[in-house]
C-alpha positions as a Markdown table, in Angstrom:
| # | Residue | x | y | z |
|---|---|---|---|---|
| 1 | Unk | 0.0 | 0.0 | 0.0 |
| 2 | Unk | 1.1 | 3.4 | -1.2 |
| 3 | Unk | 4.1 | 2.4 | -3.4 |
| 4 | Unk | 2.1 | 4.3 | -6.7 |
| 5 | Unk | 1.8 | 7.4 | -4.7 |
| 6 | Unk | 4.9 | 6.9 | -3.4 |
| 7 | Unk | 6.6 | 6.6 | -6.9 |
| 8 | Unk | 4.5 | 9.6 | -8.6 |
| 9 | Unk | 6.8 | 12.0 | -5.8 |
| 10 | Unk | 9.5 | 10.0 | -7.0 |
| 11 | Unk | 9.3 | 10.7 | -10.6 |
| 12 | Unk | 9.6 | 14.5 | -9.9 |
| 13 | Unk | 13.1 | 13.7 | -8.5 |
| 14 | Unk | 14.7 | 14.0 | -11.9 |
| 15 | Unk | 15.9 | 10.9 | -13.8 |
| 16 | Unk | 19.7 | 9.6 | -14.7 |
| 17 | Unk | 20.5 | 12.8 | -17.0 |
| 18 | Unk | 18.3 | 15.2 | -15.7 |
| 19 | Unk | 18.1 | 16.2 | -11.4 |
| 20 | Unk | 15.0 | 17.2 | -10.0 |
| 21 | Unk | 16.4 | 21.0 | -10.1 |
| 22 | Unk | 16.7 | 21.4 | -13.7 |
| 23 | Unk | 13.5 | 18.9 | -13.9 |
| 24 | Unk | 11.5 | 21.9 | -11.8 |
| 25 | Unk | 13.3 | 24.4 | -13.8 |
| 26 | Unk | 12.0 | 23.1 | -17.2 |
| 27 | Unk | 8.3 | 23.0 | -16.2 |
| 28 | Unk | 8.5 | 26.3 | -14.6 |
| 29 | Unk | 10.1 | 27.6 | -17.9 |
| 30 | Unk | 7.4 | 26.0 | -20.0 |
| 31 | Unk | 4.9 | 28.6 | -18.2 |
| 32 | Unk | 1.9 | 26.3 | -17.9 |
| 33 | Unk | 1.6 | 24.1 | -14.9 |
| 34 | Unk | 2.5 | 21.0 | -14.0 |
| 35 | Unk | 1.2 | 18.7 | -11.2 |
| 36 | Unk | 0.3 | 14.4 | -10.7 |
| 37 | Unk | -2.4 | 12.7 | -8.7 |
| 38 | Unk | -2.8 | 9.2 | -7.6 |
| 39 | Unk | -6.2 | 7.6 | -7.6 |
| 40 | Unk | -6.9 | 3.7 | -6.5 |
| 41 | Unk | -6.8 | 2.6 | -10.6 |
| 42 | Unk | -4.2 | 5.5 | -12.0 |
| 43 | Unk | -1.3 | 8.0 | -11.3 |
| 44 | Unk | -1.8 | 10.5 | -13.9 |
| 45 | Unk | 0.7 | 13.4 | -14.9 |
| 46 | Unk | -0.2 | 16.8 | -16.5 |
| 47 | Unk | 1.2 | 19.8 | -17.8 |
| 48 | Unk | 0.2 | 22.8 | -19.9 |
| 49 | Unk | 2.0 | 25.3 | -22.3 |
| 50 | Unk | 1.8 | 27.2 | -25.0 |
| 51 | Unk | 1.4 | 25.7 | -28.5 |
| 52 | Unk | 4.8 | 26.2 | -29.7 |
| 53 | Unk | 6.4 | 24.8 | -26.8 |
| 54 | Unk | 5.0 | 21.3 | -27.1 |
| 55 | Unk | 7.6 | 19.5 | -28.0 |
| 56 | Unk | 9.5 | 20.3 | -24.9 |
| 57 | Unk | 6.8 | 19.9 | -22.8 |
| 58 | Unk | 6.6 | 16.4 | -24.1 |
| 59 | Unk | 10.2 | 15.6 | -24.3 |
| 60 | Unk | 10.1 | 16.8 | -20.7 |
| 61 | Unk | 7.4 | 14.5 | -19.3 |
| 62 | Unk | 9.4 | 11.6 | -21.1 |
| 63 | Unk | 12.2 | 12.5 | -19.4 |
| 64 | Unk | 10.0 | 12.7 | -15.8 |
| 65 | Unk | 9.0 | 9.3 | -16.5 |
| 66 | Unk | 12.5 | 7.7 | -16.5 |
| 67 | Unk | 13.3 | 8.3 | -13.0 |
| 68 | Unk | 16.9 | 7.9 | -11.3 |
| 69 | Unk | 15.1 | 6.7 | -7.8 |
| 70 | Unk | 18.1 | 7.7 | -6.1 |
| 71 | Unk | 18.6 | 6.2 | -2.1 |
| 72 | Unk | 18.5 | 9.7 | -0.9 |
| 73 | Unk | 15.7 | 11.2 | -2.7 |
| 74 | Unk | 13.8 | 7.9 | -1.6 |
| 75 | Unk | 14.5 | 9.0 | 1.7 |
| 76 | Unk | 13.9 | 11.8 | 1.9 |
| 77 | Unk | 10.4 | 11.6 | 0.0 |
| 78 | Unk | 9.5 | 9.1 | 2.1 |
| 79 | Unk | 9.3 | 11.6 | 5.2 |
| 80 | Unk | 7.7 | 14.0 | 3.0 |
| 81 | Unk | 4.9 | 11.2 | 2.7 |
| 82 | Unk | 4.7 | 10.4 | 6.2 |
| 83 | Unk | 3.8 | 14.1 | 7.2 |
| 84 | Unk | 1.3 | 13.7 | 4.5 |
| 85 | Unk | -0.4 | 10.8 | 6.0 |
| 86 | Unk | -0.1 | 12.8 | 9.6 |
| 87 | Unk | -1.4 | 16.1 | 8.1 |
| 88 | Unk | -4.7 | 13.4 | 6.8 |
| 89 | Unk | -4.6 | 11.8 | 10.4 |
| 90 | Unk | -5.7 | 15.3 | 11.7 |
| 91 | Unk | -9.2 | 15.1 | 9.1 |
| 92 | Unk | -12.0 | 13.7 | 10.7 |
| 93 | Unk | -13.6 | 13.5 | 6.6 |
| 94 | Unk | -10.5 | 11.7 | 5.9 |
| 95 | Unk | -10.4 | 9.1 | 8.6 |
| 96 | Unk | -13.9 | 8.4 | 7.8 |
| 97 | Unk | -13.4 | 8.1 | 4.3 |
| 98 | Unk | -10.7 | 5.6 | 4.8 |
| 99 | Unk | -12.2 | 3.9 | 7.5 |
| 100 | Unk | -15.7 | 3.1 | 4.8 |
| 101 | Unk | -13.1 | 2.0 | 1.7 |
| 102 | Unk | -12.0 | -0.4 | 4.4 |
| 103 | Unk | -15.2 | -1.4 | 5.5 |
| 104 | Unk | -16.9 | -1.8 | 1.9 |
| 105 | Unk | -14.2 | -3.1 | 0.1 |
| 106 | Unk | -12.8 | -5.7 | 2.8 |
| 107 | Unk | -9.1 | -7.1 | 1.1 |
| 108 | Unk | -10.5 | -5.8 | -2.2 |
| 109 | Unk | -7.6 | -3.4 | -3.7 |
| 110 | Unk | -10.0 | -0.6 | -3.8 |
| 111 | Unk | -9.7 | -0.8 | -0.3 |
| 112 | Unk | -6.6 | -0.1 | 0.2 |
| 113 | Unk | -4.8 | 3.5 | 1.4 |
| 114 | Unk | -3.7 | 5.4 | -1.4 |
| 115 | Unk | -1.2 | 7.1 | 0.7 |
| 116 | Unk | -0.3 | 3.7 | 2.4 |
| 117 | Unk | 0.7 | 3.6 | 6.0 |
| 118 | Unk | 2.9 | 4.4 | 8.2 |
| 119 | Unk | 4.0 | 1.2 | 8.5 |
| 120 | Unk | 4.0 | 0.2 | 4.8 |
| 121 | Unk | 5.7 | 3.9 | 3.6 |
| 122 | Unk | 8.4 | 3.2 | 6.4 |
| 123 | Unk | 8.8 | -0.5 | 5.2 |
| 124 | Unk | 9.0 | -0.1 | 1.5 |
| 125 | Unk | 12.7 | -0.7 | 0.0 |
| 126 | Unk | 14.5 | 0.9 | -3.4 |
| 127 | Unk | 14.2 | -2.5 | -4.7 |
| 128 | Unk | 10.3 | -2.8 | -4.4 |
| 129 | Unk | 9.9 | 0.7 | -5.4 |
| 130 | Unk | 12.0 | -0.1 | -9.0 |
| 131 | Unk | 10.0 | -3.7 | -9.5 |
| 132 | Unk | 6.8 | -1.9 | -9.2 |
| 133 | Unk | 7.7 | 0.9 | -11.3 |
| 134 | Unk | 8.9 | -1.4 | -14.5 |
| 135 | Unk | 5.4 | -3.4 | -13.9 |
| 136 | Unk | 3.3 | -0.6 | -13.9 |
| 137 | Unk | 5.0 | 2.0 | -15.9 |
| 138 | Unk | 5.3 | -0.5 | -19.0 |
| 139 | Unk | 4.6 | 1.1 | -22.5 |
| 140 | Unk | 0.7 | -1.2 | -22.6 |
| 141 | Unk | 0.2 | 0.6 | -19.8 |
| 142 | Unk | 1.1 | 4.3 | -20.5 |
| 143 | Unk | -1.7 | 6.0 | -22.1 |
| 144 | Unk | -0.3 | 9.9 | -23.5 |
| 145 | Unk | -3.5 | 12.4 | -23.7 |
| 146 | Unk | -2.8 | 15.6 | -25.5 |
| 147 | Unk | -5.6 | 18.5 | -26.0 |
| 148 | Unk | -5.3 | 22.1 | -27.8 |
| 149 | Unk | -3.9 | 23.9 | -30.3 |
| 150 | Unk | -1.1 | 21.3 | -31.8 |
| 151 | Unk | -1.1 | 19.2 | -35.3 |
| 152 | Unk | -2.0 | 15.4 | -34.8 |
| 153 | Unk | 0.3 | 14.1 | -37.5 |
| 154 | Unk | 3.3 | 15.8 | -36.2 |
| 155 | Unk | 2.2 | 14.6 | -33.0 |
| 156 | Unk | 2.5 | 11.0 | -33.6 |
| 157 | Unk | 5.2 | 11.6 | -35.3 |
| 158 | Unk | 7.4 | 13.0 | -32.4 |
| 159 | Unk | 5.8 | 10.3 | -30.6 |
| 160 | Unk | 7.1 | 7.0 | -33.1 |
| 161 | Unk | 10.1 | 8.5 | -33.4 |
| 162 | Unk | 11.3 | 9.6 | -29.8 |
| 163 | Unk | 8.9 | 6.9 | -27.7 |
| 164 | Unk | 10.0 | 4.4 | -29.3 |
| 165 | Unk | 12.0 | 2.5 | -27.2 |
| 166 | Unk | 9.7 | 2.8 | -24.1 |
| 167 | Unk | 10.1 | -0.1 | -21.9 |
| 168 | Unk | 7.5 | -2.9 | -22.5 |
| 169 | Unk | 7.1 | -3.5 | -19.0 |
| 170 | Unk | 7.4 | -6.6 | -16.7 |
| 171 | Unk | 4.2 | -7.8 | -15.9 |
| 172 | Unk | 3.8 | -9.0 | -12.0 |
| 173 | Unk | 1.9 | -10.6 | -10.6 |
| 174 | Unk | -1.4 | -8.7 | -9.5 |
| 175 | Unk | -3.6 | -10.1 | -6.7 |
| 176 | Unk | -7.2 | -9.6 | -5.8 |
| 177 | Unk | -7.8 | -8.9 | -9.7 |
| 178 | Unk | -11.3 | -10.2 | -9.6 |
| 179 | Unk | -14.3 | -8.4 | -9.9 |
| 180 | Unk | -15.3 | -6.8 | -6.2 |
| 181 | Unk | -18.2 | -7.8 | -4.5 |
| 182 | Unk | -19.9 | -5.4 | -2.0 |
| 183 | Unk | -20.6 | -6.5 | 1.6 |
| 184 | Unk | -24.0 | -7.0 | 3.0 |
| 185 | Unk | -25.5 | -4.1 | 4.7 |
| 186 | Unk | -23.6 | -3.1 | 7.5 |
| 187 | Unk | -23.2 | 0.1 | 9.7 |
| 188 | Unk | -20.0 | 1.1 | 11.3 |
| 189 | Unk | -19.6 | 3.5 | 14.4 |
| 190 | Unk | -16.1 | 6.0 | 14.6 |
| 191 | Unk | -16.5 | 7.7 | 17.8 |
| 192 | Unk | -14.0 | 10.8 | 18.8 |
| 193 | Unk | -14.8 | 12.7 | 22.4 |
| 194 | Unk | -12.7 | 15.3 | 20.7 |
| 195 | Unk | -15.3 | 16.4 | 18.1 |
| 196 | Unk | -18.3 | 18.6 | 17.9 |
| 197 | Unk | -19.4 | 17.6 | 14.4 |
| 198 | Unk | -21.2 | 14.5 | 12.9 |
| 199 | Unk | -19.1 | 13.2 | 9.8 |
| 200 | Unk | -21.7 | 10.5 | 7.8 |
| 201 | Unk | -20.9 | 8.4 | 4.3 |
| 202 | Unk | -22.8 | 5.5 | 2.7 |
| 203 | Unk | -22.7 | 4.1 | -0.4 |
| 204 | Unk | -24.2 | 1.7 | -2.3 |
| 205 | Unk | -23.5 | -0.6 | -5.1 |
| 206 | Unk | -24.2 | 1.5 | -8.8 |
| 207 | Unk | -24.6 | 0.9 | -12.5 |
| 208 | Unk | -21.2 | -0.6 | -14.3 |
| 209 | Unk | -18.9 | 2.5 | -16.1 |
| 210 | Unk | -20.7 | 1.6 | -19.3 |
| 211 | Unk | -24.1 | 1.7 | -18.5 |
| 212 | Unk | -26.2 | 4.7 | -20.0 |
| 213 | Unk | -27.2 | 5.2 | -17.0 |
| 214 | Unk | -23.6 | 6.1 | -15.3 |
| 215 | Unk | -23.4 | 9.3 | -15.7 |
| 216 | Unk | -26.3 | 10.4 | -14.4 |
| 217 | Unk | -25.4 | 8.0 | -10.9 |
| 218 | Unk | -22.2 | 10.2 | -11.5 |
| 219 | Unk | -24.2 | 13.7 | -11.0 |
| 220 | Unk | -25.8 | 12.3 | -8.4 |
| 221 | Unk | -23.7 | 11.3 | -6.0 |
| 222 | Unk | -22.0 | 14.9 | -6.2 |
């Protein structure tokens, strides 16, 4: 638990050729923004810049994703991580809204803490965190999203000729695969003497992503 969120910090670290300084300097250069997010089924990375500097906004976030992870910058990411889990500790919203995942999706990967531990952060190793990487981070698995002012022919392109020898990746393997199942009905107290608020979630089980009818469960549960 948390190794993908852990590796997305990671990646902003800087790669063999290219530290994390001049990696930060090259996004701040390409005056758009850049930022990453983890999610239980994807890490995604973004940027944004002006037309004519696409191609180095590109080569950039190919160079992002070939990361160095270098001892020190594990370790020193990985405290960075576990004040993040602290600063999360200290939301009631967020304890509950780990505590249900728990609760509703038992052993179930979707489940599990995006953020991870404290005990799993503290535990994870350089060699677990580079495994993972080349499973995950494997060309079937990379999916490149480009919207705005920019010519798709010279897009793919830059893309045959310069992604080209993306790793295939190194598939692991991946437990608790199958299809989750939602618990009976259950309810589950939290109590805290130190609160003057009621937090409340509930879910229930909702039409499959391809059903016409997602969307509108979608607006709904907003």
């Amino acid at each position: 638990m948390g190794i993908s969120h852990f590796i997305e910090h990671l990646l902003f670290k800087g790669s063999e050729q290219v530290r994390s300084e001049e990696m930060n300097e090259r996004l701040d250069r390409l005056l758009g923004g850049s930022n990453a997010f983890t999610s239980h089924e994807a890490t995604v990375y973004y940027a944004s810049t002006l037309p004519h500097k696409w191609t180095d906004l590109l080569s950039t976030l190919t160079e992002l994703m070939r990361p160095a992870f270098r001892q020190e910058d594990i370790d020193t990411e990985r405290g960075v991580i576990l004040e993040e889990i602290a600063m999360y500790d200290d939301e009631p919203s967020s304890r509950l809204a780990d505590a249900f995942a728990l609760a509703y999706w038992g052993e179930h990967p979707l489940g599990h803490l995006i953020l991870g531990t404290k005990e799993t952060v503290e535990s994870l190793t350089r060699e677990q965190i580079v495994r993972n990487y080349h499973e995950r981070y494997g060309a079937s698995r990379v999916t490149l999203v480009v919207a705005g002012a920019f010519d798709a022919d010279t897009l793919i392109d830059w893309a045959t000729t310069n992604l080209q020898d993306w790793q295939t990746g190194q598939h692991g393997e991946t437990r608790n695969q199958g299809r989750p199942v939602a618990p009976a009905p259950a309810i589950q107290i939290m109590t805290d003497e130190d609160l003057q608020r009621q937090q409340v979630t509930f879910a229930t089980a909702g039409p499959p992503t391809g059903d016409p009818l997602s969307d509108a469960a979608y607006f709904l549960s907003r």
